[in-house]
C-alpha positions as CSV (number, residue, x, y, z in Angstrom):
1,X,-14.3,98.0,4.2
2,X,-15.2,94.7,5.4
3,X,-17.0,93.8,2.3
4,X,-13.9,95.1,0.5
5,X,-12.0,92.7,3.0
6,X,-14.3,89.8,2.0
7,X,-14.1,90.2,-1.4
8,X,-10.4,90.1,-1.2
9,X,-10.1,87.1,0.5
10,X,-12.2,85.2,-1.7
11,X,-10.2,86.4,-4.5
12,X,-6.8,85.3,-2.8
13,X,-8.9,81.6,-2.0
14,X,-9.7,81.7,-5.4
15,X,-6.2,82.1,-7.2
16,X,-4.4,79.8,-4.5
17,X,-7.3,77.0,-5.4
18,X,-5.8,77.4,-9.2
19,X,-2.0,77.5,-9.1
20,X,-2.3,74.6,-6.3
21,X,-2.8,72.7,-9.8
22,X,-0.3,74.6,-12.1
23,X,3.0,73.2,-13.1
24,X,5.9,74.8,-14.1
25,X,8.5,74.5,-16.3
26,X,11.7,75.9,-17.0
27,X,13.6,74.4,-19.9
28,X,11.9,75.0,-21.8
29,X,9.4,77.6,-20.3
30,X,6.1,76.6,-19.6
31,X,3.1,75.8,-17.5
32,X,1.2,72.8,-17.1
33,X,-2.0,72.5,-15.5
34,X,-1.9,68.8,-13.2
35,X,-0.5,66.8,-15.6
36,X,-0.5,63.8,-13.3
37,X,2.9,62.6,-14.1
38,X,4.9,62.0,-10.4
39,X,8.2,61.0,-9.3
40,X,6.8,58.9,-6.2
41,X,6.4,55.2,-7.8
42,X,4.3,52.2,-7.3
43,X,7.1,50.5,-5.8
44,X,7.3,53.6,-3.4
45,X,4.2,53.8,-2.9
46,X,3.7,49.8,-2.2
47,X,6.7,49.8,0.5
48,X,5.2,53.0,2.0
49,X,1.7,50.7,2.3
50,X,3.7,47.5,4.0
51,X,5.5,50.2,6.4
52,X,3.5,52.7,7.8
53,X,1.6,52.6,11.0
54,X,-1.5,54.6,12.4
55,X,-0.7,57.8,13.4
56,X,2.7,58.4,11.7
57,X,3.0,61.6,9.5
58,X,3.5,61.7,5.9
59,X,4.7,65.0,4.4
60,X,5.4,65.4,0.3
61,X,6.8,68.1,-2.2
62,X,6.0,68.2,-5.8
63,X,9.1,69.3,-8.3
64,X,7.6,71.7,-10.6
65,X,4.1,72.6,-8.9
66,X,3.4,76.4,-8.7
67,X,2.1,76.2,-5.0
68,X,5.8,75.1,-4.3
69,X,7.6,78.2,-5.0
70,X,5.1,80.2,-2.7
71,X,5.7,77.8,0.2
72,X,9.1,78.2,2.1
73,X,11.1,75.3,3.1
74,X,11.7,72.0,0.8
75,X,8.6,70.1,1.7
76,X,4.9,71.7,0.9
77,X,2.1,69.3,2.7
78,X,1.7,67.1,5.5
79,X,-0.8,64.6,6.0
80,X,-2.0,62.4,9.2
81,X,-2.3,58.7,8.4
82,X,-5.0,57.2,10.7
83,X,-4.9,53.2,9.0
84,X,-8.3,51.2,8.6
85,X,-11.2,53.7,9.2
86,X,-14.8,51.9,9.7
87,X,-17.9,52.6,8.8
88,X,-19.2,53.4,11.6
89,X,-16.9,55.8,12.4
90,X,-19.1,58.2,11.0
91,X,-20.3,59.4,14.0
92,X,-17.0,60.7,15.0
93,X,-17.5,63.6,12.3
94,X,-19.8,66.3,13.6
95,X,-20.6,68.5,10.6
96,X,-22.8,67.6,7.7
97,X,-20.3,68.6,5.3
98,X,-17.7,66.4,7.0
99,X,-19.8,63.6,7.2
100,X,-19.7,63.7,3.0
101,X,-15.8,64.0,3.2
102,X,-15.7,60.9,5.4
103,X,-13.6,58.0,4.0
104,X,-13.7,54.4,5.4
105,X,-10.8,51.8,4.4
106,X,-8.2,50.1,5.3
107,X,-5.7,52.6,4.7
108,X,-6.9,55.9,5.3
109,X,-4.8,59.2,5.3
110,X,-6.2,62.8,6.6
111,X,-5.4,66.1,5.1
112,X,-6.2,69.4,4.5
113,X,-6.3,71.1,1.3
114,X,-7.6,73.6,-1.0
115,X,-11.1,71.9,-0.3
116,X,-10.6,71.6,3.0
117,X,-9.9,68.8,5.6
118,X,-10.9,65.5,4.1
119,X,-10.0,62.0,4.3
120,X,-8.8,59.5,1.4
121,X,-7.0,56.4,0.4
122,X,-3.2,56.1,1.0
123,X,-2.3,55.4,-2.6
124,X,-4.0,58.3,-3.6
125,X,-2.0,60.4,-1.0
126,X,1.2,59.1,-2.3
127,X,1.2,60.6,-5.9
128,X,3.9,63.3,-5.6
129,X,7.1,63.8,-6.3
130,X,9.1,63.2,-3.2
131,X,7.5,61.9,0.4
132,X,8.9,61.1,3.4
133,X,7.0,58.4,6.8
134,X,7.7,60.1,10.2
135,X,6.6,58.1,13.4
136,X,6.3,58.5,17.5
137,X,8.5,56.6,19.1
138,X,7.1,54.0,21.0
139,X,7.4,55.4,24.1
140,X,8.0,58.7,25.0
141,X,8.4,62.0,27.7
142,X,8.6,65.3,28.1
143,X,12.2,66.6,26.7
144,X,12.4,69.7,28.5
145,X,11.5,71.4,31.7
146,X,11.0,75.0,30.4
147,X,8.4,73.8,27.6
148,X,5.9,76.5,27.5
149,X,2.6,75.6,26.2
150,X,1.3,76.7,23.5
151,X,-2.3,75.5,23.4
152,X,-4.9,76.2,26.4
153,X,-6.0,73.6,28.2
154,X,-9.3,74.7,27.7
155,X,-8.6,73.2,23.9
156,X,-8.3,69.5,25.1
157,X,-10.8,67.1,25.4
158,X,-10.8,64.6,28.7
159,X,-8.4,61.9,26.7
160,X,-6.3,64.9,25.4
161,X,-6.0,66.9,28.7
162,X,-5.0,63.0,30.4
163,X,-2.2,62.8,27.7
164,X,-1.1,66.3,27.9
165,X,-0.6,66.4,31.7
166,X,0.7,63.1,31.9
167,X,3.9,64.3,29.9
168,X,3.8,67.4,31.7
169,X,4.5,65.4,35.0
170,X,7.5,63.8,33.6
171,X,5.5,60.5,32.7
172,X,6.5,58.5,30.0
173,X,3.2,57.5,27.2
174,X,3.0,55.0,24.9
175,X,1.7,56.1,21.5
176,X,-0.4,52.8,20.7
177,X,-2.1,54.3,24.1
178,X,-2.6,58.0,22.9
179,X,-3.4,57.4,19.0
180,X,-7.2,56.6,20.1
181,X,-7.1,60.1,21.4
182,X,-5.5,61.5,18.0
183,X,-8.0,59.7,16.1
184,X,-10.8,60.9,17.3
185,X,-9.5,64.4,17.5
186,X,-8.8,63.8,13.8
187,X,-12.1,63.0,12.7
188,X,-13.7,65.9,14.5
189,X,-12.0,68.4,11.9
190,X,-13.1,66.6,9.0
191,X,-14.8,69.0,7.0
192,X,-13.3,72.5,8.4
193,X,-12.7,74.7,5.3
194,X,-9.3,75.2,4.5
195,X,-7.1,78.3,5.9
196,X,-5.9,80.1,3.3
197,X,-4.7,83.1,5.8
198,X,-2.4,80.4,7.6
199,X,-3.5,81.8,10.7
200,X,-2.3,79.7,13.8
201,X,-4.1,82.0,16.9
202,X,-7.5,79.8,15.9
203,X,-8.4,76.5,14.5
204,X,-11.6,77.6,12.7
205,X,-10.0,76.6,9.5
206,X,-7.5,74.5,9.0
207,X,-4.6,74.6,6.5
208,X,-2.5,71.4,5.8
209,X,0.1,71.8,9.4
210,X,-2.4,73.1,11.4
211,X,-4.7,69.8,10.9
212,X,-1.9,67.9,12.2
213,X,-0.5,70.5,14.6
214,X,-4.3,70.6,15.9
215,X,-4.6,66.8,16.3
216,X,-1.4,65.8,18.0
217,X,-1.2,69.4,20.2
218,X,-1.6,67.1,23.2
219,X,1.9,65.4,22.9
220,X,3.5,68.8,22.7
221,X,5.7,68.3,25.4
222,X,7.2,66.0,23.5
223,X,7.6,66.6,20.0
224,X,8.1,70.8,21.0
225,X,6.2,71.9,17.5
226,X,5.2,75.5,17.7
227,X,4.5,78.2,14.5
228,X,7.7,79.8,13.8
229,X,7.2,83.9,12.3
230,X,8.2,83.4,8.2
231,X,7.4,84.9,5.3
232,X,4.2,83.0,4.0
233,X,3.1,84.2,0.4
234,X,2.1,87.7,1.2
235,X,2.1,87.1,5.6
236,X,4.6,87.6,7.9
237,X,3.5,85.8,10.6
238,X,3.8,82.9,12.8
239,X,3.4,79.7,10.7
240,X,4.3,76.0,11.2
241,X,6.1,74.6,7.8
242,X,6.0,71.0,6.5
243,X,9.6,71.3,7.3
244,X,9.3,71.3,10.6
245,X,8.1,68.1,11.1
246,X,11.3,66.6,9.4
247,X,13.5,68.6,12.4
248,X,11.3,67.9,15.3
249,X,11.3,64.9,17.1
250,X,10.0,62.3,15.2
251,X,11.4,58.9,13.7
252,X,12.6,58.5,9.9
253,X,10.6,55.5,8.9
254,X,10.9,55.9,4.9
255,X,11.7,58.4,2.6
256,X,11.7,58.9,-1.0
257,X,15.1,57.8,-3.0
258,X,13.8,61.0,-4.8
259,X,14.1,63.0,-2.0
260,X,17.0,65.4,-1.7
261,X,19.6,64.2,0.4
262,X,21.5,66.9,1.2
263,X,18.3,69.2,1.8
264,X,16.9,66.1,4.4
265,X,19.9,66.0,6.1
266,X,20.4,69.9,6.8
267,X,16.9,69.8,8.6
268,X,17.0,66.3,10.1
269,X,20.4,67.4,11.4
270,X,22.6,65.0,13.2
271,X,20.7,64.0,16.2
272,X,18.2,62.3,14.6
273,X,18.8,58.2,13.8
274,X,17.0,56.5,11.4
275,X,14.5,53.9,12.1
């Protein structure tokens, strides 16, 4: 049974590696596979260069990708941008395999997908079809007083469990002050294989929200992210969506004009103001 398990799992791995690069069509009918033609611009993506700031999240959605359909919500992938990366920062990535993923530059983005958690230039990161900038406010606090947790402290490093129980106090942080703690947290996953199962009770492997869930789990108290149960291709299970990064707590910074407006604002809902 368990090499009847394994067997099946690298099937599923297999076929979700190939329709991540299928397009389809309806009107006519038929399938592309990664035609490379995207809705994001160079304008877009030259604004989106001038604007963003280290640690803000990017998320994106493709129109006619296969991967799309299987994915509920609007969005389908998130990505932590961590700005210029040096050389040196190597040593931050423990694994082997990670050390070959490792991207320096001055604009650097970190994501997980098919291939598993990897690092590459912002321009690259920007072909899609609709994409959205999402940022910390400058300073911020814990929102609520009957925040549960959903991480165990024994996950935090010294910097993180600092952060974390500063906000659980009631004390306000300054994100230019806890983005050194994100970063480094960042480049420790770099090279984790990617979690097809979507399975948020361990961060072995790390699908595209789980990498950023992961690395920004010790401002919880404030942005109040937690996996949500949904059906998830063939799970039912507790999942965090791209989506949910659009309703949480975060600061619109720059959006698509391709994005949906009426499909942004049902999940931003009213209580979120534009930066």
């Amino acid at each position: 049974m368990k090499l009847l398990g394994k067997w099946l799992r690298g099937l599923m791995n297999a076929f979700l590696k190939f329709f991540g690069d299928v397009k389809v069509f309806r009107s006519p009918f038929f399938i592309v596979y990664d035609p490379g033609s995207y809705h994001v611009k160079g304008h877009d993506t030259r604004r989106v260069m001038e604007l963003v700031q280290p640690g803000d999240i990017l998320i994106r959605g493709y129109m006619s990708y296969l991967d799309g359909y299987f994915i509920p919500g609007y969005f389908s992938h998130a990505g932590l941008y961590l700005g210029k990366v040096l050389p040196e920062h190597k040593e931050l990535v423990p694994s082997a395999k990670g050390k070959d993923l490792f991207r320096a530059g001055d604009q650097i983005v970190a994501h997980a997908m098919a291939e598993g958690v990897f690092m590459e230039d912002l321009i690259s990161f920007c072909r899609c079809d609709y994409m959205a900038v999402l940022r910390f406010p400058e300073q911020f606090a814990r929102r609520r007083e009957t925040l549960v947790a959903q991480y165990p402290i024994l996950e935090f490093n010294a910097a993180e469990l600092e952060l974390f129980q500063t906000l659980w106090r009631g004390d306000a942080v300054k994100f230019a002050e806890a983005f050194p703690a994100i970063y480094q947290v960042a480049l420790s996953q770099i090279g984790k294989s990617y979690d097809f199962q979507f399975n948020f009770t361990n961060y072995n492997d790390l699908s595209c929200t789980e990498f950023v869930y992961y690395c920004l789990k010790a401002l919880e108290p404030f942005h109040e992210l937690s996996p949500a149960k949904k059906r998830f291709l063939i799970f039912n299970r507790a999942v965090l969506t791209p989506d949910a990064f659009v309703a949480a707590n975060f600061v619109e910074v720059w959006k698509s004009l391709s994005v949906n407006k009426k499909r942004w604002l049902r999940l931003r809902g009213s209580s979120h103001d534009a930066a």
